[in-house]
VOMARNU-177324 format. One record per atom (N, C-alpha, C): residue number from 1; atom name; x, y, z. Coordinates in steps of 0.2 Angstrom, whole numbers, plus 5000, padded with zeros to 4 digits. Layout:
! residues N
+-----+------+------+------+------+
| seq | atom |    u |    v |    w |
+-----+------+------+------+------+
| NUM |   CA |    X |    Y |    Z |
...
+-----+------+------+------+------+
! end
This chain:
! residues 72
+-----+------+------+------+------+
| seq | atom |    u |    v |    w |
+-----+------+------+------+------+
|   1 |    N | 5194 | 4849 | 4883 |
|   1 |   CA | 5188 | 4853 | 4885 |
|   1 |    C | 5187 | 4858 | 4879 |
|   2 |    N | 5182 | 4856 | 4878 |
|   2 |   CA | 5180 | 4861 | 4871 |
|   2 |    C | 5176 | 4869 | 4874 |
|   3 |    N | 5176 | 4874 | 4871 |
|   3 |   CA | 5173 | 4880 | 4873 |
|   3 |    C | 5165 | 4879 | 4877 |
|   4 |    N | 5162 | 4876 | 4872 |
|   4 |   CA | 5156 | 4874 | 4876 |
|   4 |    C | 5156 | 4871 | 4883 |
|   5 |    N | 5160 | 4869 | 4884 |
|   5 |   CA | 5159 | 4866 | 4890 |
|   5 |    C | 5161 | 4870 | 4894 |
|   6 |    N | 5168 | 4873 | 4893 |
|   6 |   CA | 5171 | 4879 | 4898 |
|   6 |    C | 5166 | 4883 | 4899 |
|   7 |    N | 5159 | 4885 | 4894 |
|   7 |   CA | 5156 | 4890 | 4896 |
|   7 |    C | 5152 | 4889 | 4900 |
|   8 |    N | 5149 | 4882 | 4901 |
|   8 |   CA | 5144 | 4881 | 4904 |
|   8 |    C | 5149 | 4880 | 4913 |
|   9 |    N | 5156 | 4877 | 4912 |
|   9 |   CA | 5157 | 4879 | 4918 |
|   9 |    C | 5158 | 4886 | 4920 |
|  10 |    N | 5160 | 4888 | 4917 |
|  10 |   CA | 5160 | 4896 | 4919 |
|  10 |    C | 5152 | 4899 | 4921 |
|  11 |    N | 5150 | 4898 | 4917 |
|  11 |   CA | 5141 | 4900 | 4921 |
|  11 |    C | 5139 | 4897 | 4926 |
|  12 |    N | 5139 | 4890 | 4925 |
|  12 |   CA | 5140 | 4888 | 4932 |
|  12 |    C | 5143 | 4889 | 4939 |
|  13 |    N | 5148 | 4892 | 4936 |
|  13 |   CA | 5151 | 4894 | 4945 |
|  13 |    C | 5151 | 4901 | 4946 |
|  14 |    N | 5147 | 4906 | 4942 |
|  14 |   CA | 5146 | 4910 | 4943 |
|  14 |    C | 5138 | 4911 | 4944 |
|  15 |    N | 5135 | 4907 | 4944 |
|  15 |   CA | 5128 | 4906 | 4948 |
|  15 |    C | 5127 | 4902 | 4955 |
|  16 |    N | 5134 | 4899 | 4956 |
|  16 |   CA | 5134 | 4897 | 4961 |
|  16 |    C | 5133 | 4901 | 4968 |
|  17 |    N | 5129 | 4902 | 4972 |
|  17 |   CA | 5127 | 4905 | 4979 |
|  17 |    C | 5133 | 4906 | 4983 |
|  18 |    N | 5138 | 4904 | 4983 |
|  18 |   CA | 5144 | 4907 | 4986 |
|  18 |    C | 5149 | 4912 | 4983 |
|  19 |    N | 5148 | 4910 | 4978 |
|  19 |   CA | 5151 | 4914 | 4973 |
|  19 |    C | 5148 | 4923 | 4974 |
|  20 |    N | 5142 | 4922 | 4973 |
|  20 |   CA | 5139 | 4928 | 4973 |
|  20 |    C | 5139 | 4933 | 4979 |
|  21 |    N | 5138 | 4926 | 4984 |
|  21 |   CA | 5140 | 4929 | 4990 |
|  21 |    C | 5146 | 4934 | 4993 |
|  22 |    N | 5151 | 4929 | 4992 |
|  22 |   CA | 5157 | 4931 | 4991 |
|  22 |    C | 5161 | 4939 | 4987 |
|  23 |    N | 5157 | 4938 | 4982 |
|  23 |   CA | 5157 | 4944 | 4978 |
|  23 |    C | 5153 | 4952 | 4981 |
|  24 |    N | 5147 | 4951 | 4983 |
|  24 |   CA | 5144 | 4958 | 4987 |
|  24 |    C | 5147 | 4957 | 4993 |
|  25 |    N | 5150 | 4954 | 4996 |
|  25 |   CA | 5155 | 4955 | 5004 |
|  25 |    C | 5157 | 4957 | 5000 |
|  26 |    N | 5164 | 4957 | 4995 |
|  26 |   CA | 5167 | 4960 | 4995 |
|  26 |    C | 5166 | 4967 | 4992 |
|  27 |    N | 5163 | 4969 | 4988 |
|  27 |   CA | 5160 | 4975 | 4986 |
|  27 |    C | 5158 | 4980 | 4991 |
|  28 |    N | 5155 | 4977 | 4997 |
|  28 |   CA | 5152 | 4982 | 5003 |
|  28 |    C | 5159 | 4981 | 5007 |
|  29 |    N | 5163 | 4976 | 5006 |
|  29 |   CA | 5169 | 4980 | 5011 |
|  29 |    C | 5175 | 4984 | 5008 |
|  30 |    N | 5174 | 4984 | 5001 |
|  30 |   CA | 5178 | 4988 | 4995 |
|  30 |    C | 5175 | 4994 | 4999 |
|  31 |    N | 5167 | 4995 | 4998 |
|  31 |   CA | 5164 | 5002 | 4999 |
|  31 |    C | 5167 | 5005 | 5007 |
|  32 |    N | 5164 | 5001 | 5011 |
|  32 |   CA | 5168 | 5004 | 5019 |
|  32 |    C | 5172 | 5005 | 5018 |
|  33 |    N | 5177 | 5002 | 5017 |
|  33 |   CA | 5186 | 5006 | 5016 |
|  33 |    C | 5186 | 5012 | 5012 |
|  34 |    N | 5183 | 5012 | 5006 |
|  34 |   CA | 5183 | 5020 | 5004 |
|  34 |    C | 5181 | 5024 | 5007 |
|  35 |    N | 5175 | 5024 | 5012 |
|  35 |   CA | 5171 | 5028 | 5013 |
|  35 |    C | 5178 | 5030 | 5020 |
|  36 |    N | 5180 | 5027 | 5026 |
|  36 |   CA | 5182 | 5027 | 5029 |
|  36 |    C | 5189 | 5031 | 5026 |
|  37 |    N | 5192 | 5029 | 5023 |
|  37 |   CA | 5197 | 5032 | 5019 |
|  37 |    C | 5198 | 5041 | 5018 |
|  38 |    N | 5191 | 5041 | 5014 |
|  38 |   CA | 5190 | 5047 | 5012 |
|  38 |    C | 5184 | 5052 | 5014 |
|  39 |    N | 5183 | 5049 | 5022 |
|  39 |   CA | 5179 | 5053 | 5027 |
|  39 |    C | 5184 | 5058 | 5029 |
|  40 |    N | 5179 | 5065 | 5030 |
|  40 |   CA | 5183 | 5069 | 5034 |
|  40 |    C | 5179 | 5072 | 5037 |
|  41 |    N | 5181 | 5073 | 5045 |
|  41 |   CA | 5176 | 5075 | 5048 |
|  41 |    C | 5177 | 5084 | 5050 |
|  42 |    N | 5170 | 5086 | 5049 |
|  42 |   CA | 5167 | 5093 | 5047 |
|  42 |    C | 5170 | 5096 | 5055 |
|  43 |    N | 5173 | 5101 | 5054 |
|  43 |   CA | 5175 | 5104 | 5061 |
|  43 |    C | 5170 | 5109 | 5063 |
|  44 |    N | 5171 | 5107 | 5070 |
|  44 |   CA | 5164 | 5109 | 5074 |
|  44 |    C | 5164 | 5117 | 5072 |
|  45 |    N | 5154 | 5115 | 5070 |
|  45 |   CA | 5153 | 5127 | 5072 |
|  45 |    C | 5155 | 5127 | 5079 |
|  46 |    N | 5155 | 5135 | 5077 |
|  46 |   CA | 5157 | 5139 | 5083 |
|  46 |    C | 5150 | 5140 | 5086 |
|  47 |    N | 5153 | 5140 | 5094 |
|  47 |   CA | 5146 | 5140 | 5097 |
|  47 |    C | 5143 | 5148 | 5099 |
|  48 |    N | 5138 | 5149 | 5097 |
|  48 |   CA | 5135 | 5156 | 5096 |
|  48 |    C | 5136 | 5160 | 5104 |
|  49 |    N | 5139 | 5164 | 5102 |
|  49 |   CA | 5140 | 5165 | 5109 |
|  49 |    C | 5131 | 5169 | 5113 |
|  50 |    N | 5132 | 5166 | 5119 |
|  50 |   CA | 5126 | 5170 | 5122 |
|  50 |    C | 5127 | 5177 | 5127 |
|  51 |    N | 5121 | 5179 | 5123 |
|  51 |   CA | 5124 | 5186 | 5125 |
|  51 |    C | 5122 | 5187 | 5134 |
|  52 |    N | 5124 | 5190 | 5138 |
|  52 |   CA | 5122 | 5193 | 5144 |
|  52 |    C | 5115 | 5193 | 5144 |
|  53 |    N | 5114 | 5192 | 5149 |
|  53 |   CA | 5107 | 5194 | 5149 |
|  53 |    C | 5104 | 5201 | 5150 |
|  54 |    N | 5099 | 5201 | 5143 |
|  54 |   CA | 5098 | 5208 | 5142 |
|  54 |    C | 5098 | 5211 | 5146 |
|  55 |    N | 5102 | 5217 | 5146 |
|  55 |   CA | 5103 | 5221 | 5149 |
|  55 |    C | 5097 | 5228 | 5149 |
|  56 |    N | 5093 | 5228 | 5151 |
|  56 |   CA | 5087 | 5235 | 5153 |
|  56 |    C | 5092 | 5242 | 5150 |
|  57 |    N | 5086 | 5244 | 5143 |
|  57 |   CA | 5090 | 5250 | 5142 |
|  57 |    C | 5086 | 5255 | 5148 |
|  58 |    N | 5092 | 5260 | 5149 |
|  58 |   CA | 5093 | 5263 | 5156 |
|  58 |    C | 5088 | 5271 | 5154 |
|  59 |    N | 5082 | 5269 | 5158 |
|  59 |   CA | 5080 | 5277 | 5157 |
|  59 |    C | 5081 | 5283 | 5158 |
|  60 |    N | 5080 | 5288 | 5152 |
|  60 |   CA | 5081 | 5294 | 5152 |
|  60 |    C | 5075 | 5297 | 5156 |
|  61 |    N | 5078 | 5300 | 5161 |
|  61 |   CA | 5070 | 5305 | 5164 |
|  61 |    C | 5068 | 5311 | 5159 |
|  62 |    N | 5062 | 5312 | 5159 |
|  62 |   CA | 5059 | 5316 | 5156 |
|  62 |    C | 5063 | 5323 | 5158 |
|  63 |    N | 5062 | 5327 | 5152 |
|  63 |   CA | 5067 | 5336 | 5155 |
|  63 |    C | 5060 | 5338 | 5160 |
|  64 |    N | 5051 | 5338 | 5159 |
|  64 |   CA | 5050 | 5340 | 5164 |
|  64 |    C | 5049 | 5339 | 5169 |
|  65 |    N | 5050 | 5332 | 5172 |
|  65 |   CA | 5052 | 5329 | 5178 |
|  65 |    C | 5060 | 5333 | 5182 |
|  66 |    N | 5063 | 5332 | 5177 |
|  66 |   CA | 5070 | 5337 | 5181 |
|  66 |    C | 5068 | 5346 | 5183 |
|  67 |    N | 5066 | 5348 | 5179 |
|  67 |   CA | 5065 | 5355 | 5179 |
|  67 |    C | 5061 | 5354 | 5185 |
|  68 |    N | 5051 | 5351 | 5187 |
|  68 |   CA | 5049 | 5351 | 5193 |
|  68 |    C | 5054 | 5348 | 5198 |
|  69 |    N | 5058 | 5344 | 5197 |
|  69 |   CA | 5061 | 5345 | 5205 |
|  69 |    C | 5067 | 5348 | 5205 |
|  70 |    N | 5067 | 5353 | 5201 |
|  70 |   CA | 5074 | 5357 | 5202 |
|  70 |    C | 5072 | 5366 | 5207 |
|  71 |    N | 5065 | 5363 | 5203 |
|  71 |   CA | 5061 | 5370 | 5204 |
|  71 |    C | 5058 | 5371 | 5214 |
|  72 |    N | 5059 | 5365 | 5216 |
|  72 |   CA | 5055 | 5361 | 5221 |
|  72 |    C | 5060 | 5365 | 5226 |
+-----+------+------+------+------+
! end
């Protein structure tokens, strides 16, 4: 078998439709396995706490309100 011919075998089965096939299966499950391997998964945020419900700030009476009814 002379080189020429080897190479036109070799072209030839590397054009063949299973061959190619073959080949990206296996690069897409080359790729899954890596990704799976070297996944890691992001630990949950913290959940924002919620606050009470607003709490009403507490009014101050006015001083001339207190003086009229102290006076009363």
């Amino acid at each position: 078998m002379e080189f020429r011919e080897l190479s036109d075998l070799c072209i030839s089965v590397l054009k063949d439709f299973r061959v190619i096939f073959a080949a990206v299966l296996t690069i897409i499950f080359i790729s899954i396995g890596n990704y799976v391997v070297s996944y890691r998964k992001r630990p949950p945020r913290p959940a924002r706490l919620k606050k009470a419900a607003a709490q009403p700030a507490q009014k101050q009476e006015q001083p001339e309100e207190k003086e009229e009814q102290q006076s009363s």
